[in-house]
Structure formats: structure tokens, C-alpha cells
C-alpha positions in Angstrom: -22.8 129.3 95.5 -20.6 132.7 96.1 -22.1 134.6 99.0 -19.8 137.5 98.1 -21.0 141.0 97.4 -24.4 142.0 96.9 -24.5 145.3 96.0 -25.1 146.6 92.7 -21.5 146.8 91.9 -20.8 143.6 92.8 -20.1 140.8 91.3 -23.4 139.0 91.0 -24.4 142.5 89.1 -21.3 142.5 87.0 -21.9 139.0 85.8 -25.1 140.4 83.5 -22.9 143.2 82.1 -20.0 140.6 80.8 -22.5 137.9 80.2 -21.1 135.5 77.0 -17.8 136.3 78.1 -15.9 133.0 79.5 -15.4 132.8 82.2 -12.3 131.0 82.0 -10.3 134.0 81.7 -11.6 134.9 85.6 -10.5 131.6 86.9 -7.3 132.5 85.8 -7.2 135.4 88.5 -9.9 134.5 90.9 -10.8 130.6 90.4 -12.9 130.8 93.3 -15.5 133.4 92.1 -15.4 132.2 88.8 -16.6 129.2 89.9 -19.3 130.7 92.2 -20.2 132.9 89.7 -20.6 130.4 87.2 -23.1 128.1 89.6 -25.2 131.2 90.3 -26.1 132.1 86.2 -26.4 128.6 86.0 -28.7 128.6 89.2 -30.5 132.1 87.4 -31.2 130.3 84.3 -33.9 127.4 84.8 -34.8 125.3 81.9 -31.4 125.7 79.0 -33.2 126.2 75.2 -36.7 126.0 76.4 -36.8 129.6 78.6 -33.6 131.0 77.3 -35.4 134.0 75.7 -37.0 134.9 78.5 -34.0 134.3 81.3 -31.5 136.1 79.3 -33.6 139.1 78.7 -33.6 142.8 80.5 -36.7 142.4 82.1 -35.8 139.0 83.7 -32.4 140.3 85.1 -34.2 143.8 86.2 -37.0 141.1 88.3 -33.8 139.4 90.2 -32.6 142.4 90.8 -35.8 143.6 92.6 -35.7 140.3 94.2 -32.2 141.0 95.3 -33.1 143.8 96.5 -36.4 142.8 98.9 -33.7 140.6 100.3 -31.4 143.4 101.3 -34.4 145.3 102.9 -35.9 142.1 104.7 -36.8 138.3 105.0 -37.5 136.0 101.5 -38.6 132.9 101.2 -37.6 130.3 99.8 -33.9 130.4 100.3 -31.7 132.5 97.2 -30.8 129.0 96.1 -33.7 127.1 96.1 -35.9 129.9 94.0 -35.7 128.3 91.0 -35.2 124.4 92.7 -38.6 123.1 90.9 -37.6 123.5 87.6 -34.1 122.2 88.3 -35.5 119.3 90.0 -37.9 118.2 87.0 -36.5 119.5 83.8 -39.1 120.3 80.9 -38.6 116.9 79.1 -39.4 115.1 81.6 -42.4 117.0 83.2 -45.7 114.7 83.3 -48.0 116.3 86.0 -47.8 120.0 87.0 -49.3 121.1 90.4 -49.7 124.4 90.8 -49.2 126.7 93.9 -49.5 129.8 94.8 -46.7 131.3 96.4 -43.9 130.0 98.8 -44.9 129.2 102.7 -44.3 132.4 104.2 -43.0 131.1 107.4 -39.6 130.8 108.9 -38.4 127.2 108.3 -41.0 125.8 105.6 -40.2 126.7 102.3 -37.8 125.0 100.0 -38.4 126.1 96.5 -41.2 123.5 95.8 -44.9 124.1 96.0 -46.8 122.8 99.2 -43.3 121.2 100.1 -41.7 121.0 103.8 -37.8 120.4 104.4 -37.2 116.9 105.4 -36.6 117.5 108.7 -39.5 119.6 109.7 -41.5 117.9 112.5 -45.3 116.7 111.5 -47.0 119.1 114.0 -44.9 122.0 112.2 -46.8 120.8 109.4 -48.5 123.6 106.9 -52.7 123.2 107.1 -52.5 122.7 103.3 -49.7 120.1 103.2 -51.7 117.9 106.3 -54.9 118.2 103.7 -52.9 117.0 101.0 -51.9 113.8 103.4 -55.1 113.3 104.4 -56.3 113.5 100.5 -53.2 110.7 99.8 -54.7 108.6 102.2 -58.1 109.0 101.3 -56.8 107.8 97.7 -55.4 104.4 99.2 -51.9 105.7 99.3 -49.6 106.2 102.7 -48.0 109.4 102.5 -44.1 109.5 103.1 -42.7 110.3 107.5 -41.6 113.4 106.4 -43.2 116.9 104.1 -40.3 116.8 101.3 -42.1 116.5 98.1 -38.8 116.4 95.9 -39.4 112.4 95.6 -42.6 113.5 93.4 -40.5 116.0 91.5 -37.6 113.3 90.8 -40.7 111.5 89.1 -42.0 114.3 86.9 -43.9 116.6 89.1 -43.2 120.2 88.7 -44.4 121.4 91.9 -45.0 125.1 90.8 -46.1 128.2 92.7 -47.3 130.8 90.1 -44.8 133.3 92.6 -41.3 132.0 93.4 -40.5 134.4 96.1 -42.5 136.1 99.3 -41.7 138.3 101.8 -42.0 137.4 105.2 -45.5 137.4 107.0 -47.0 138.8 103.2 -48.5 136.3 101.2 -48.9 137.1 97.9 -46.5 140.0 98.4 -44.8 139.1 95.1 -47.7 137.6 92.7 -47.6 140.4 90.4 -43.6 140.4 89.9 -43.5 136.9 88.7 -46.7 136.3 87.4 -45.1 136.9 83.8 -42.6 133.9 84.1 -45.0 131.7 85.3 -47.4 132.2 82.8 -44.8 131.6 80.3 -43.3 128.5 82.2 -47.2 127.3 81.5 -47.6 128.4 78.0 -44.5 126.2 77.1 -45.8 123.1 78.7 -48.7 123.8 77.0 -47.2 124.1 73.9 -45.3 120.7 74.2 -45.8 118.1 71.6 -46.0 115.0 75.0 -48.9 115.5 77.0 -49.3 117.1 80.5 -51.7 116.4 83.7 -52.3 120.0 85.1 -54.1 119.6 88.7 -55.6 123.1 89.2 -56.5 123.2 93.3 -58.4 126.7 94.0 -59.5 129.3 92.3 -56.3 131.3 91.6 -55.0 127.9 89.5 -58.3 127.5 88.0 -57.6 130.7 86.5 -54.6 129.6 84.6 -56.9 126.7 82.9 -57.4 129.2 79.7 -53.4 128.8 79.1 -53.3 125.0 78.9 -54.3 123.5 76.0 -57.2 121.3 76.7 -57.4 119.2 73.7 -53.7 118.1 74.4 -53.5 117.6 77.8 -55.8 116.8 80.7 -56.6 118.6 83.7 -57.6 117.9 87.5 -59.4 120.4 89.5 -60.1 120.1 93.1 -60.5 122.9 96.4 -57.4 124.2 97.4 -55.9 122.3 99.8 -55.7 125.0 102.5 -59.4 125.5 102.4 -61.6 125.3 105.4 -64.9 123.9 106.6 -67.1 122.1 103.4 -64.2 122.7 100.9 -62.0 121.0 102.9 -64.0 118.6 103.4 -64.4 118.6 99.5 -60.9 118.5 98.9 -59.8 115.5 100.9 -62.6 113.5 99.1 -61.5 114.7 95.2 -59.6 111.8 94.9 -57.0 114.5 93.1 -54.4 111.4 93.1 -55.7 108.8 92.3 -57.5 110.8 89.5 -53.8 111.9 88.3 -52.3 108.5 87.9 -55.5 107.5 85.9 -55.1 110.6 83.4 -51.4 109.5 83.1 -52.0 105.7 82.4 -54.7 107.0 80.0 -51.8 109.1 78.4 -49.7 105.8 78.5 -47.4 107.1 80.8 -46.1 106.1 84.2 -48.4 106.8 87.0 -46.8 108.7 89.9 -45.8 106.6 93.0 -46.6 108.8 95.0 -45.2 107.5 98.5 -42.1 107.2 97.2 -39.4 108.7 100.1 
């Protein structure tokens, strides 16, 4: 992806203004930025003919650009390119389980675009206090959880692994929920609205919330405690049985239950 000029003159601004313009007639001059310019609208526009209306409207662009923006004026996690990596990673067709987050870790060296999701190469003792409670919960179910925190082997299998905020600020959790609370409720509402049914695990409160978007006749739900909770919901939440109660909504759904220590 270009890393050239961020400013609002720029080309990662000017790309909006000549937007359904090829971009074949820039790779003629500058093949280069065409080409990284090309990756990043791709990269800015999750989900082709199912959230076009929404990524392609004023109010979407005018959010990156805020985004953009907190990034000039400090730290944001996830990484630029991985903002938008859980909906690349399970498109909409094949989406069979959401689980819903909250926002990115907002840590240096933890967040990677996917809810409750480590890179790879992050030691166990770095470990998030949710993300241990989730292996703890895996194990509880009868399943051995992968060496390493990198959900994306879930995701490859249908799990969008959501936070209902794509981007934080560093040290200020929750410091962009009310920015991209808009998307995400749409993201949901079009899951919802899909003819093959969903498993929506709701951990917490905040997901619980969402429950009133889903469309219960359709689709199933899990609820459990969220997985960073403390003392008896902690407790509460390692016992759920979350994943083994997923894979029995799927096979009820006649679809394929989730191997879930898949690395």
C-alpha cells in the first residue's frame, strides 16, 4: 500500500475527488501510485455490492478522514491496513458465526484488525486477560486452543471477528465508539438481513445490546460474560460453553461447525 502523502492534498485525498475515473490513465505517468492508490480504495472499501452505498458515500469518506487525521496527531490501533482486515478476511457470503468485540486492543503490539486477536508472534504471557479467558473457555469446551493468539484461522472458516469500533487511540479505550458505531450497526443489519442464517455470539453487555438488530427468528444467538470480565463473571464465562454451544447452533443450521483449533 502507498505510504506517500498524507495530507489533505495528497493523493490519498485526491483519490475521492477523481473517484470512477480509471485509473489506468495514472499508470500511464506514475505506475507506481496508481497502483498504490488503487490497493488503498480497494483496502477503503470492505465488502463490494453488499456495503457499497455506504463506503462510497460523504459521510464514510469524511470518517476516514477523521481517522486519518487522529493518526497525524497520535497513535492508532490497529495498523492503517489492517482496519478493515475482518471483513476482507471473511467476505459476507461466506460469514456463518459473528463474534462481536468492542474495540481494538489498545496496546502497543496487539492489535491486528480482528476482534480479541493477537499477531502470531506475540509471546503467551503478552497475552490480553480477555484472549487467555477465551483459551481457558476453548478448553473448558474439550477443544486445545492453537500455540499462538492469531484468530485469522477462525476467520478463514467463517468467523467475522467484529469489534463494533475499528480504530482506538492509544491508552483510550472506547475513544472512537461513537465514530463508527454507524458502520457497524449497518455491517449487522446486513447480516441480519441475509437470506442463510447467522450464529451471533453476544459476550457483554455492550454486544447484548446489538441483539435488537439481529433478526431472531432467522438466525441464532449465543450470549455469554465478556471475556475480560473479572471475579464470578469470569468465572461464568469460562464455564458458558460459548463454543461448543456455537458449533451445535451451526450443525442445527446444517452448516459446518467451526474447527476451532485450527492453526
Amino acid at each position: 500500500m502507498a505510504t506517500r502523502d498524507h495530507t489533505p492534498d495528497g493523493p490519498r485525498d485526491a483519490i475521492w475527488e477523481r473517484e470512477g475515473e480509471s485509473l489506468a490513465l495514472l499508470a500511464d505517468e506514475d505506475p507506481d501510485e496508481a497502483a498504490g492508490l488503487a490497493a488503498w480504495a480497494a483496502q477503503r472499501h470492505p465488502w463490494p455490492g453488499v456495503l457499497d452505498d455506504i463506503t462510497t458515500g460523504p459521510a464514510f469518506r469524511n470518517h476516514l478522514r477523521w481517522v486519518e487525521q487522529q493518526r497525524r496527531l497520535g497513535t492508532i490501533y490497529p495498523a492503517e491496513a489492517d482496519v478493515f482486515a475482518a471483513l476482507h478476511l471473511t467476505p459476507f457470503q461466506r460469514v456463518s458465526v459473528v463474534i462481536l468485540g468492542q474495540d481494538p486492543y489498545h496496546r502497543p503490539g496487539l492489535a491486528n484488525g480482528l476482534a480479541f486477536s493477537v499477531p502470531r508472534n506475540l509471546p503467551s504471557n503478552k497475552f490480553p486477560a480477555s484472549l487467555r479467558n477465551i483459551r481457558v473457555a476453548l478448553t473448558n469446551d474439550g477443544f486445545t486452543p492453537a500455540n499462538h493468539g492469531d484468530l485469522m484461522p477462525w476467520a478463514r472458516q467463517g468467523v467475522l471477528l467484529l469489534n463494533t469500533a475499528l480504530t482506538v487511540s492509544e491508552g483510550a479505550p472506547n475513544s472512537h465508539k461513537k465514530e463508527w458505531r454507524a458502520f457497524t450497526n449497518t455491517v449487522i443489519s446486513r447480516l441480519s438481513a441475509r437470506d442463510e442464517p447467522v450464529v451471533f455470539v453476544l459476550w457483554g453487555n455492550e454486544a447484548i445490546k446489538t441483539c435488537d438488530r439481529i433478526d431472531k427468528q432467522r438466525h441464532r444467538v449465543v450470549t455469554a460474560p465478556h471475556p475480560s470480565a473479572r471475579g464470578s463473571y469470569q468465572r461464568a464465562f469460562r464455564t458458558s460453553g460459548t463454543f461448543a454451544k456455537i458449533n451445535q447452533r451451526l450443525t442445527e443450521l446444517g452448516r459446518t461447525p467451526i474447527d476451532w483449533e485450527a492453526c
